[in-house]
KOLTI-939309 format. One record per atom (N, C-alpha, C, O): x, y, z; residue in three letters. Coordinates in steps of 0.1 Angstrom, whole numbers, plus 5000, padded with zeros to 4 digits. Example, Ala and Ser with C-alpha at 12.3 -4.5 7.8 and 13.67 -1.06 7.14 Angstrom:
513249435078ALA/512349555078ALA/513249675078ALA/514249675085ALA/512849785071SER/513749895071SER/512950005079SER/513450115080SER/
REM end
This chain:
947678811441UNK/947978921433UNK/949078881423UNK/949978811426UNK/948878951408UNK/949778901399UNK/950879051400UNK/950379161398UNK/951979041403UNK/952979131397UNK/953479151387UNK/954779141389UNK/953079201375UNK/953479151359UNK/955079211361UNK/955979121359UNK/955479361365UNK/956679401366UNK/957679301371UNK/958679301365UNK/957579241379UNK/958479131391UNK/958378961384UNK/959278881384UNK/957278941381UNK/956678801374UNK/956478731387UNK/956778611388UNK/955878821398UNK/955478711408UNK/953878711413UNK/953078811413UNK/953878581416UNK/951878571422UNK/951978551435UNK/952778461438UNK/951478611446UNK/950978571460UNK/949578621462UNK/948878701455UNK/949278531476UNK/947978581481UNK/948178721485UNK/949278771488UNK/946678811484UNK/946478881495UNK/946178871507UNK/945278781509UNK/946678921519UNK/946178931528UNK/945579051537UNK/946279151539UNK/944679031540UNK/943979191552UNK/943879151567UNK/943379041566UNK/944079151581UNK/944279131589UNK/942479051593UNK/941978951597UNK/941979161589UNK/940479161592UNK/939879061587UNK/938879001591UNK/940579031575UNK/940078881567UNK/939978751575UNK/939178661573UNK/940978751587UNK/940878581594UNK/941278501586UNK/940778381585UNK/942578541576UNK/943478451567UNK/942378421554UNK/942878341546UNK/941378441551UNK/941178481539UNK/941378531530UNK/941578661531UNK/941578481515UNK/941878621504UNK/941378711499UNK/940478671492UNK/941378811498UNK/940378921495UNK/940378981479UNK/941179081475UNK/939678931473UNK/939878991457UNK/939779181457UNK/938679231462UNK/940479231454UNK/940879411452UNK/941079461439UNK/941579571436UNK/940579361429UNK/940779401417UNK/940779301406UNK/941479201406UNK/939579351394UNK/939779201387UNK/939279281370UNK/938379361367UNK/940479201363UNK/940579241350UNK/939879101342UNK/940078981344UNK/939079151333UNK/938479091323UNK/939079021313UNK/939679111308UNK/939278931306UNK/940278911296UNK/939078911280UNK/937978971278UNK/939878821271UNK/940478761268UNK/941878791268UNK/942278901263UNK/942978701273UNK/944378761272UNK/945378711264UNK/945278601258UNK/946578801261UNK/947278741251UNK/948978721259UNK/949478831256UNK/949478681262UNK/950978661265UNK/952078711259UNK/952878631254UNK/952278811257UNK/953878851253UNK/954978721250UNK/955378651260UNK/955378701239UNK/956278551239UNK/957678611232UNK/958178541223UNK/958678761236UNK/959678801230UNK/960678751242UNK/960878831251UNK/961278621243UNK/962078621251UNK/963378711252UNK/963478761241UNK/964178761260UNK/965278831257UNK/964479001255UNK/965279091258UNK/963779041253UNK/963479161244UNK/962079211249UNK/961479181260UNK/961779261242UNK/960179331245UNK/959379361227UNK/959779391215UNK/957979331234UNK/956979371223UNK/956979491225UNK/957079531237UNK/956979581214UNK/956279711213UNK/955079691207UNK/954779611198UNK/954179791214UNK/952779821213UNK/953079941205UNK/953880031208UNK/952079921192UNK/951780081185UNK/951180141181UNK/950380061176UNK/950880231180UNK/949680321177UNK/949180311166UNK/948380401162UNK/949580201156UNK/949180181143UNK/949780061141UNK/950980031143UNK/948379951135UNK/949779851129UNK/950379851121UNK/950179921111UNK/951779771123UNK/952679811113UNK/954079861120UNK/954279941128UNK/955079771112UNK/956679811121UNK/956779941120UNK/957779981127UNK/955880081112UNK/956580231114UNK/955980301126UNK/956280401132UNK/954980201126UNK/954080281136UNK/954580321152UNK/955380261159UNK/953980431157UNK/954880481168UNK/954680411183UNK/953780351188UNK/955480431186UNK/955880291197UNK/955580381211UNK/956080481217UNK/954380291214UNK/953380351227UNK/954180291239UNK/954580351249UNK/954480141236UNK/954580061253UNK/955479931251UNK/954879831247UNK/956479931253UNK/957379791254UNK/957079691263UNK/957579701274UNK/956279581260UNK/955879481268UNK/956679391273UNK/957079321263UNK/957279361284UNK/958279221287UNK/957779101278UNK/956779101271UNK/958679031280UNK/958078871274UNK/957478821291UNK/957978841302UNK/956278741286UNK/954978731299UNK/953978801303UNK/953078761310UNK/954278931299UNK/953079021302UNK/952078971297UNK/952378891288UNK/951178981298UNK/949378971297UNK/949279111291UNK/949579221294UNK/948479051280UNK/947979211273UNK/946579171268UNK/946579071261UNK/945179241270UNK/943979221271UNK/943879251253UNK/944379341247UNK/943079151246UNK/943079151233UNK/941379201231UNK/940279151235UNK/941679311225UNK/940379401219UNK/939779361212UNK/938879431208UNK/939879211206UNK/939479081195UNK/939279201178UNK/938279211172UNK/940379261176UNK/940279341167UNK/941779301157UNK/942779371160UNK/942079211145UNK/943379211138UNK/943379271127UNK/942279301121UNK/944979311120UNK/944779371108UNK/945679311102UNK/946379251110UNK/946079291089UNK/947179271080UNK/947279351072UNK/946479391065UNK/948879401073UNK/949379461065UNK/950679441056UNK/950579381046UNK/951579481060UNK/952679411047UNK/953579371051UNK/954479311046UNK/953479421072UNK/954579361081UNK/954079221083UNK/954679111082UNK/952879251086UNK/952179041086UNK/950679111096UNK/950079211095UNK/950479021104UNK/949379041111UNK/949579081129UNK/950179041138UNK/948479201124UNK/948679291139UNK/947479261151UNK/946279271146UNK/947479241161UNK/946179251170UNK/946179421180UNK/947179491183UNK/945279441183UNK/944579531191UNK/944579501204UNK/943779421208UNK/945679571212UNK/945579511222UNK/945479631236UNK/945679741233UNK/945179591253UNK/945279681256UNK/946479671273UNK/946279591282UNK/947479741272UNK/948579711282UNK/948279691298UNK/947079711301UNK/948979661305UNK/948279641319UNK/948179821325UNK/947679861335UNK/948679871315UNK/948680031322UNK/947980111318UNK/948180231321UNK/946580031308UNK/945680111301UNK/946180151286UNK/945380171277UNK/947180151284UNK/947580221268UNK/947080091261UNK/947279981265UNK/946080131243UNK/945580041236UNK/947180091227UNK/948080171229UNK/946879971216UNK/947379991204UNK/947779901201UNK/947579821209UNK/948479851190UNK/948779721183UNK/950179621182UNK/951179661177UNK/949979531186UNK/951279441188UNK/951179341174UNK/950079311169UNK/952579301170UNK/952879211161UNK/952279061169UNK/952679021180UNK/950979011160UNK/950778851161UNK/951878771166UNK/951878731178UNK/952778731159UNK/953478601162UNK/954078611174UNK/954378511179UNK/954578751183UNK/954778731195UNK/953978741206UNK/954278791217UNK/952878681202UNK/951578711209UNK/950978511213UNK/950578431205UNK/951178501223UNK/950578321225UNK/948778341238UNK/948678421248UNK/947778251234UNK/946678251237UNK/946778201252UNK/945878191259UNK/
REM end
């Protein structure tokens, strides 16, 4: 299990498994990494630095890329979607593949 909140990975375990891991959930990618050390990405509802600010991503988060970019006059934005469901657009350069 990934804990994006905590930044930690462990196995699952079910008793009934016999020390097996049991997958309970699986997200699709393509993904993109949050790279704002110190700070947080905002996600927005529009690209563009006025645009209103949906979701502050840690630096590390995984954010599922909607393979959708735009440029505008802040620079270039991707389409992205948060681990909590909310879409909306994050600034490129703090974004690593």
């Amino acid at each position: 299990m990934i804990d994006i909140e905590a930044g930690e990975t462990r196995a699952l375990r079910w008793p009934a498994a016999r020390g097996r891991n049991i997958v309970r959930a699986v997200v699709r990618g393509p993904f993109l990494r949050v790279v704002a050390p110190g700070d947080c990405l905002r996600v927005r509802a529009e690209p563009g630095a006025a645009g209103r600010e949906l979701v502050c991503a840690a630096d590390g988060v995984l954010l599922t890329d909607l393979g959708e970019t735009r440029e505008t006059a802040d620079g270039r934005w991707r389409k992205v979607r948060a681990p909590d469901g909310v879409e909306g657009w994050a600034s490129d350069p703090f974004l690593e593949r």
